[in-house]
C-alpha atoms as one frame of an Amber mdcrd trajectory, in Angstrom:
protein
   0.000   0.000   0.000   1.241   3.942  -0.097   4.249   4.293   1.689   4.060
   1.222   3.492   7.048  -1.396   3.653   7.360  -1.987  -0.110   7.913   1.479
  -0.792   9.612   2.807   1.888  11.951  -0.305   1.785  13.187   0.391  -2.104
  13.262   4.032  -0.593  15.271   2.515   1.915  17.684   0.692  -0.497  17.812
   3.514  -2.711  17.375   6.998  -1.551  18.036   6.721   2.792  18.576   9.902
   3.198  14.351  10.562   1.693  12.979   8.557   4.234  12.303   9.858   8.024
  13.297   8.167  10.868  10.399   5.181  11.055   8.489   4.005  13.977   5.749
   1.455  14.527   3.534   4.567  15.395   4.033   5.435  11.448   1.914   2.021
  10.694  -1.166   2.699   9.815  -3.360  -0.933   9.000  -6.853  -1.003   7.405
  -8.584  -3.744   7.561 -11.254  -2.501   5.082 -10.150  -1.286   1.752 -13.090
  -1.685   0.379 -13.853   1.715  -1.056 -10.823   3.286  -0.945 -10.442   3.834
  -4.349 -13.228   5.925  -4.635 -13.228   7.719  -0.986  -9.469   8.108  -1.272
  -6.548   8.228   1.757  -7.893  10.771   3.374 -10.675   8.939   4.226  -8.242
   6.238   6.044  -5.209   8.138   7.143  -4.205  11.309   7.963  -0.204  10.675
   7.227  -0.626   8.992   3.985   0.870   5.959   5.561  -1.084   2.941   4.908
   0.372  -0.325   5.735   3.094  -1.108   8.472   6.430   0.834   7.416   8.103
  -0.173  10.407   8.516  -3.229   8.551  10.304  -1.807   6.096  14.202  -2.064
   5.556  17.062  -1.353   2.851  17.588  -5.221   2.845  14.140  -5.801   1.641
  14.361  -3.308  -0.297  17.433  -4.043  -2.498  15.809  -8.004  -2.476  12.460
  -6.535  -4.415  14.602  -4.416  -6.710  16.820  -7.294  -7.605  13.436  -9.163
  -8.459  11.882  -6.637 -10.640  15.251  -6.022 -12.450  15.850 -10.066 -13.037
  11.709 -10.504 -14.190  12.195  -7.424 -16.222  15.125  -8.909 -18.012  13.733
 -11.824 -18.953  10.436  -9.831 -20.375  12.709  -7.877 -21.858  14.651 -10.754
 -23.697  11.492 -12.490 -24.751  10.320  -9.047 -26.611  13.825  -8.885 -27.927
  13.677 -12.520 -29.527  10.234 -11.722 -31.189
């Protein structure tokens, strides 16, 4: 979710000195998403925050960056071939 752990963890790995100093009172869970889409994050959070950044860390965020780079390649290899 928006600037939860996935994004503030490839912030993390990529940009430290963008992210503030994290605490579990940054984590903001929702249980019902339901309509957030159409009533937007204000609606669910006054920080933006939704998800549990505390989880977050450069570690994780290097491992999803690796990821996307290796599936991309391989995308990218198979639209080279054709």
């Amino acid at each position: 979710m928006h600037a939860g752990k996935l994004e503030t963890s490839l912030l993390l790995h990529a940009y430290p000195d963008l992210v503030d100093p994290i605490t579990s009172a940054d984590d903001t869970v929702i249980e019902d998403r339901y309509h957030m889409l159409t009533t937007g994050l204000a609606h669910h959070t006054i920080t933006g925050v939704v998800d549990r950044r505390s989880l977050a860390s450069a570690d994780k965020g290097k491992a999803v960056l690796e990821s996307l780079t290796n599936s991309f390649a391989a995308l990218l290899g198979l639209l080279s071939a054709s």
